[in-house]
C-alpha positions in Angstrom: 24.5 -79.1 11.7 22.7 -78.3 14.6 22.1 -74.6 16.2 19.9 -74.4 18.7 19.3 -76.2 22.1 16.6 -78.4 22.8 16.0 -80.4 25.8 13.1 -82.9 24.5 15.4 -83.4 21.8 18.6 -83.8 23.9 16.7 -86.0 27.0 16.4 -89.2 25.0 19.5 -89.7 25.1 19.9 -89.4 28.9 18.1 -93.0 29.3 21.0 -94.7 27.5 24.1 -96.7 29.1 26.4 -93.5 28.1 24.1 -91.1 28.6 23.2 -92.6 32.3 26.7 -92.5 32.7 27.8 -88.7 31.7 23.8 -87.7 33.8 25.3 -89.6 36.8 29.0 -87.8 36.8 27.6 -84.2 36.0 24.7 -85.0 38.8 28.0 -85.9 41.6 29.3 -82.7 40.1 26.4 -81.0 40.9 25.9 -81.9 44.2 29.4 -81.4 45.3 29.6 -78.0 44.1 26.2 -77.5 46.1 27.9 -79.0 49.7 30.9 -76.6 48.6 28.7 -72.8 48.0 25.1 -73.9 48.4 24.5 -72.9 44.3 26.1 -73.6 41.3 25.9 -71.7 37.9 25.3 -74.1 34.7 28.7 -72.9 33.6 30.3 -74.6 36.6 28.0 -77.7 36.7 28.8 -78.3 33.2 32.3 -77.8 33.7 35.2 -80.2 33.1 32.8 -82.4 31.7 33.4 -84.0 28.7 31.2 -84.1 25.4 28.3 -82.2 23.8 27.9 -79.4 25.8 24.2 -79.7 24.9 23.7 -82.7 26.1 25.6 -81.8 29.7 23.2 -78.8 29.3 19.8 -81.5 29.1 21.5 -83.2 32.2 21.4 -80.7 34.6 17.7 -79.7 33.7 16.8 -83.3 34.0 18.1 -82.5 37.8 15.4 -79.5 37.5 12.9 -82.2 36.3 13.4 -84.9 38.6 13.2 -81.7 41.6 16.7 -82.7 43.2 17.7 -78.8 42.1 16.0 -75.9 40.9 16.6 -73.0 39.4 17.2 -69.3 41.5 17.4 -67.4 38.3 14.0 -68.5 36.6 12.6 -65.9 34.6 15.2 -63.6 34.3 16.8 -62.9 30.6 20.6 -64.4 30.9 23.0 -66.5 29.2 22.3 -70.2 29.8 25.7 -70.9 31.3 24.7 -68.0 34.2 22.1 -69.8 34.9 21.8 -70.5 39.3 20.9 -73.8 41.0 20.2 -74.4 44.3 19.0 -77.6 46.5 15.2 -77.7 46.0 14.8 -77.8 49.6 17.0 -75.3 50.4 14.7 -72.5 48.9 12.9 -70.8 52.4 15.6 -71.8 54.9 
C-alpha cells in the first residue's frame, strides 16, 4: 500500500493512452476554472475527476512543469488540495 505522494513516481504514467487521456480532461478542467475566477485551488482542479487522486494530483503539476500554470501559494506550509494556480502569464498584470 502506498502512503505518500510522489510526482516522479506518479508522472510516468501521464505519457500513457489513459494517462494522456485523464492529463487532457483535468488540464480542460483547469483552464475553464481559470476563464471562470482567474485561479483555481488543487482541490477544485482535481475535482469531479475520476481515479487516483494521486495521479490527478501529478497532472496538474505536470501543468506547473510544462509552465501553462503556476503556482500563487509556493512556499507557504498548506494542505496540498489548498494549493492556488494561476495562468503563468497572468502573474504582473
Amino acid at each position: 500500500m502506498r502512503m505518500s505522494y510522489g510526482y516522479s513516481q506518479e508522472r510516468a504514467r501521464i505519457f500513457t493512452e489513459e494517462g494522456q487521456q485523464a492529463f487532457l480532461a483535468i488540464r480542460d478542467r483547469v483552464q475553464q476554472l481559470l476563464r471562470q475566477s482567474g485561479a483555481c485551488t488543487m482541490g477544485k482542479a482535481i475535482d469531479g475527476g475520476t481515479g487516483d487522486t494521486w495521479f490527478m494530483l501529478a497532472c496538474v503539476e505536470r501543468l506547473v512543469e510544462l509552465k501553462e500554470i503556476e503556482e500563487v501559494t509556493q512556499g507557504q506550509s498548506i494542505w496540498i488540495q489548498d494549493r492556488v494556480y494561476q495562468r503563468k502569464e497572468s502573474r504582473g498584470r
